[in-house]
Phi, psi and omega in degrees: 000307169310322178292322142358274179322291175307324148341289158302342167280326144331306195274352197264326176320311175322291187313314209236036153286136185275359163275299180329287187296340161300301168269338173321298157323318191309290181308334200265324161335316187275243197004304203272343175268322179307314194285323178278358197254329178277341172217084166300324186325333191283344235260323174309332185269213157272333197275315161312318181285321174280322166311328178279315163315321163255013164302318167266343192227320184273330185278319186314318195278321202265312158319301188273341161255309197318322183296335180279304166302342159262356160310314183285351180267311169310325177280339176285005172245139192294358172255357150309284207304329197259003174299333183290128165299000185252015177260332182321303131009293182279325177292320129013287171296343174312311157324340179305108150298051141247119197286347196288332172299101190300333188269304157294359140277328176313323174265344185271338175253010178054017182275032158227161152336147129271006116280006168216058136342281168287326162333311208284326171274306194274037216264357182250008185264160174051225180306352182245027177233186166306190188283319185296344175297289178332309182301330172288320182281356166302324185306303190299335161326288182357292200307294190315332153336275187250331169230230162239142197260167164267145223226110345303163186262135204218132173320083197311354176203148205306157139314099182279136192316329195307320181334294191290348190285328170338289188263334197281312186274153236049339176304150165305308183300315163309323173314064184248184180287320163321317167287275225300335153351314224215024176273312173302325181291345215247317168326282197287002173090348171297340154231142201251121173309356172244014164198020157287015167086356165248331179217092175205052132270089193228284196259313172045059175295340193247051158206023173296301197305014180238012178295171159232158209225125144294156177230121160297142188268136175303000000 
Protein backbone atom coordinates (compact mmCIF):
# COMPACT_ATOMS: atom_id res chain seq x y z
CA UNK A 1 0.00 0.00 0.00
CA UNK A 2 2.95 2.46 0.83
CA UNK A 3 4.28 1.52 -2.31
CA UNK A 4 1.23 2.24 -3.84
CA UNK A 5 1.07 5.81 -2.30
CA UNK A 6 4.33 6.62 -3.69
CA UNK A 7 3.73 5.60 -6.68
CA UNK A 8 0.65 8.30 -7.03
CA UNK A 9 2.57 10.67 -5.60
CA UNK A 10 5.17 10.44 -8.14
CA UNK A 11 2.59 10.95 -10.51
CA UNK A 12 0.86 13.79 -9.24
CA UNK A 13 4.52 15.59 -8.93
CA UNK A 14 4.88 14.64 -12.65
CA UNK A 15 1.52 16.24 -13.48
CA UNK A 16 1.87 19.52 -11.42
CA UNK A 17 5.83 19.76 -12.52
CA UNK A 18 5.28 23.63 -14.04
CA UNK A 19 7.11 22.51 -17.94
CA UNK A 20 4.48 19.35 -17.67
CA UNK A 21 1.76 21.38 -17.04
CA UNK A 22 3.03 24.24 -19.45
CA UNK A 23 2.67 21.84 -22.64
CA UNK A 24 -0.21 20.15 -21.28
CA UNK A 25 -2.31 23.63 -21.41
CA UNK A 26 -0.35 23.83 -24.68
CA UNK A 27 -1.72 20.67 -26.12
CA UNK A 28 -5.16 20.99 -24.79
CA UNK A 29 -5.16 24.71 -26.31
CA UNK A 30 -4.04 22.87 -30.18
CA UNK A 31 -6.59 20.18 -29.51
CA UNK A 32 -9.18 22.49 -28.86
CA UNK A 33 -8.44 25.09 -31.82
CA UNK A 34 -8.80 21.89 -34.08
CA UNK A 35 -11.77 21.27 -33.10
CA UNK A 36 -13.20 24.68 -33.86
CA UNK A 37 -11.34 25.07 -37.31
CA UNK A 38 -12.99 21.39 -38.19
CA UNK A 39 -16.17 22.30 -36.76
CA UNK A 40 -16.90 26.08 -36.93
CA UNK A 41 -20.49 25.32 -36.73
CA UNK A 42 -19.96 24.90 -32.88
CA UNK A 43 -19.34 28.32 -32.33
CA UNK A 44 -22.90 29.22 -33.05
CA UNK A 45 -23.91 28.05 -29.70
CA UNK A 46 -22.89 29.52 -25.97
CA UNK A 47 -20.99 26.48 -25.09
CA UNK A 48 -19.03 26.90 -28.53
CA UNK A 49 -18.35 30.57 -28.00
CA UNK A 50 -16.49 29.76 -24.31
CA UNK A 51 -14.74 26.81 -25.93
CA UNK A 52 -13.16 29.16 -28.78
CA UNK A 53 -12.37 31.14 -25.64
CA UNK A 54 -10.67 29.24 -23.71
CA UNK A 55 -9.06 27.90 -26.55
CA UNK A 56 -7.59 31.03 -27.87
CA UNK A 57 -7.33 33.22 -24.95
CA UNK A 58 -7.65 31.73 -21.17
CA UNK A 59 -5.19 28.10 -21.79
CA UNK A 60 -2.61 30.56 -23.59
CA UNK A 61 -3.08 33.00 -21.03
CA UNK A 62 -2.55 30.41 -18.20
CA UNK A 63 0.37 28.96 -20.16
CA UNK A 64 2.13 31.82 -21.11
CA UNK A 65 2.32 33.05 -17.07
CA UNK A 66 3.07 29.93 -15.66
CA UNK A 67 6.07 29.40 -18.12
CA UNK A 68 7.04 32.58 -17.66
CA UNK A 69 7.23 32.56 -13.66
CA UNK A 70 9.07 29.62 -14.12
CA UNK A 71 11.64 31.05 -16.21
CA UNK A 72 11.86 33.58 -14.01
CA UNK A 73 12.84 31.33 -10.96
CA UNK A 74 15.02 29.20 -13.31
CA UNK A 75 16.86 32.47 -13.99
CA UNK A 76 18.15 33.13 -10.17
CA UNK A 77 19.98 29.99 -10.46
CA UNK A 78 23.51 30.21 -11.06
CA UNK A 79 23.78 27.22 -13.67
CA UNK A 80 21.11 29.57 -15.83
CA UNK A 81 23.88 32.33 -15.85
CA UNK A 82 26.88 30.04 -16.75
CA UNK A 83 24.69 27.82 -19.36
CA UNK A 84 26.00 30.94 -22.15
CA UNK A 85 29.32 29.84 -23.12
CA UNK A 86 30.93 33.68 -22.47
CA UNK A 87 29.85 33.48 -18.86
CA UNK A 88 31.77 30.18 -18.59
CA UNK A 89 34.97 32.43 -17.32
CA UNK A 90 32.96 33.99 -14.55
CA UNK A 91 31.79 30.58 -13.31
CA UNK A 92 35.38 29.83 -13.60
CA UNK A 93 36.63 32.72 -10.99
CA UNK A 94 34.26 31.41 -8.47
CA UNK A 95 36.92 28.85 -7.81
CA UNK A 96 40.09 31.44 -7.46
CA UNK A 97 41.63 30.08 -4.26
CA UNK A 98 42.33 33.86 -3.41
CA UNK A 99 40.48 35.64 -0.45
CA UNK A 100 40.94 38.75 -2.08
CA UNK A 101 38.52 37.69 -4.61
CA UNK A 102 35.17 39.06 -3.57
CA UNK A 103 32.79 36.78 -5.54
CA UNK A 104 34.71 33.88 -4.67
CA UNK A 105 35.33 34.16 -1.26
CA UNK A 106 31.68 34.92 -1.10
CA UNK A 107 30.96 31.72 -2.75
CA UNK A 108 33.55 29.45 -1.38
CA UNK A 109 32.23 30.54 2.34
CA UNK A 110 28.34 29.98 1.65
CA UNK A 111 27.99 33.72 2.76
CA UNK A 112 25.49 33.88 -0.50
CA UNK A 113 23.12 30.61 -1.82
CA UNK A 114 25.71 28.96 -4.14
CA UNK A 115 23.02 28.16 -6.21
CA UNK A 116 21.80 31.74 -6.88
CA UNK A 117 25.39 32.97 -6.78
CA UNK A 118 24.98 35.58 -9.38
CA UNK A 119 21.15 36.52 -8.13
CA UNK A 120 22.34 37.34 -5.36
CA UNK A 121 24.79 39.94 -6.09
CA UNK A 122 23.38 41.07 -9.39
CA UNK A 123 19.43 41.06 -8.32
CA UNK A 124 19.02 44.56 -10.12
CA UNK A 125 20.24 43.42 -13.61
CA UNK A 126 18.71 42.47 -16.72
CA UNK A 127 14.71 41.03 -16.34
CA UNK A 128 15.27 41.66 -12.15
CA UNK A 129 15.89 45.35 -12.58
CA UNK A 130 13.79 48.36 -14.05
CA UNK A 131 12.47 48.68 -17.30
CA UNK A 132 15.70 49.96 -18.41
CA UNK A 133 17.66 47.33 -16.93
CA UNK A 134 15.09 44.70 -18.92
CA UNK A 135 16.00 46.89 -21.86
CA UNK A 136 19.43 46.33 -21.47
CA UNK A 137 19.20 42.73 -21.34
CA UNK A 138 17.24 42.54 -24.46
CA UNK A 139 19.82 44.30 -25.77
CA UNK A 140 22.46 41.60 -24.43
CA UNK A 141 20.24 39.06 -26.36
CA UNK A 142 20.20 41.07 -29.35
CA UNK A 143 24.20 40.81 -29.32
CA UNK A 144 24.59 37.74 -28.34
CA UNK A 145 22.66 36.82 -31.59
CA UNK A 146 23.31 38.90 -34.07
CA UNK A 147 26.76 40.49 -33.18
CA UNK A 148 29.51 40.24 -31.05
CA UNK A 149 28.85 40.51 -27.36
CA UNK A 150 31.80 42.39 -25.47
CA UNK A 151 34.71 40.75 -24.32
CA UNK A 152 35.36 41.49 -21.25
CA UNK A 153 32.04 41.80 -20.40
CA UNK A 154 31.26 44.98 -18.48
CA UNK A 155 28.22 46.33 -16.13
CA UNK A 156 26.42 49.28 -18.20
CA UNK A 157 26.12 50.95 -14.97
CA UNK A 158 28.79 51.10 -11.34
CA UNK A 159 27.97 48.30 -8.51
CA UNK A 160 25.89 49.77 -5.97
CA UNK A 161 26.67 49.54 -2.44
CA UNK A 162 23.15 48.70 -1.31
CA UNK A 163 23.95 45.07 -2.95
CA UNK A 164 26.78 45.05 -0.30
CA UNK A 165 24.70 47.20 2.60
CA UNK A 166 22.16 44.44 2.23
CA UNK A 167 23.68 41.67 3.76
CA UNK A 168 26.78 43.50 5.19
CA UNK A 169 25.24 46.33 7.66
CA UNK A 170 24.73 45.23 10.91
CA UNK A 171 27.14 42.57 10.79
CA UNK A 172 29.46 42.72 13.79
CA UNK A 173 32.27 42.32 11.22
CA UNK A 174 31.45 45.11 9.40
CA UNK A 175 31.04 47.67 12.07
CA UNK A 176 34.33 48.47 12.26
CA UNK A 177 35.33 52.38 12.73
CA UNK A 178 36.39 52.53 9.25
CA UNK A 179 32.91 51.69 7.73
CA UNK A 180 31.21 53.44 10.02
CA UNK A 181 33.58 56.55 9.25
CA UNK A 182 32.45 56.45 6.11
CA UNK A 183 28.79 55.01 6.29
CA UNK A 184 26.86 57.74 4.68
CA UNK A 185 28.87 58.27 1.91
CA UNK A 186 29.09 54.57 1.13
CA UNK A 187 24.49 54.95 1.68
CA UNK A 188 24.72 57.40 -0.82
CA UNK A 189 27.38 55.98 -3.23
CA UNK A 190 29.59 58.83 -2.89
CA UNK A 191 32.15 56.06 -2.07
CA UNK A 192 31.86 53.01 -3.90
CA UNK A 193 32.63 49.80 -1.96
CA UNK A 194 34.11 48.72 -5.28
CA UNK A 195 36.41 51.04 -6.29
CA UNK A 196 37.39 52.69 -3.37
CA UNK A 197 41.03 50.64 -3.47
CA UNK A 198 39.15 48.07 -0.68
CA UNK A 199 37.04 45.49 -2.44
CA UNK A 200 37.76 45.80 -5.97
CA UNK A 201 38.98 42.38 -7.06
CA UNK A 202 36.36 40.31 -8.48
CA UNK A 203 36.23 38.28 -11.53
CA UNK A 204 39.20 39.17 -13.24
CA UNK A 205 38.67 36.66 -16.24
CA UNK A 206 41.80 37.76 -18.27
CA UNK A 207 44.18 36.69 -15.42
CA UNK A 208 42.76 33.04 -14.53
CA UNK A 209 45.09 31.02 -16.21
CA UNK A 210 47.67 32.77 -13.94
CA UNK A 211 45.63 31.88 -10.86
CA UNK A 212 45.83 28.61 -8.40
CA UNK A 213 41.71 27.18 -8.00
CA UNK A 214 39.88 25.63 -5.26
CA UNK A 215 38.69 22.36 -5.59
CA UNK A 216 35.40 21.18 -3.37
CA UNK A 217 35.88 17.65 -1.69
CA UNK A 218 33.37 15.38 -3.56
Amino acid sequence: MEGLNHIWLIGIQQILDPQTLVFSLIGASILLILVVVIRPSITVSREGKILVFLAFFILPIIAAGIGASEHMASAEQTQFCLSCHIMEPYGRSLYVDDPSYIPAAHFQNHRIPPDQACYTCHTDYAMFGTARAKLEGLHHVYVDWFGTPMNPIRLYHPFKNQVCLHCHAGARSFESPAHMAMMDDLKSNTISCTTSGCHDTFHNVDKLNQLKFWKPLE
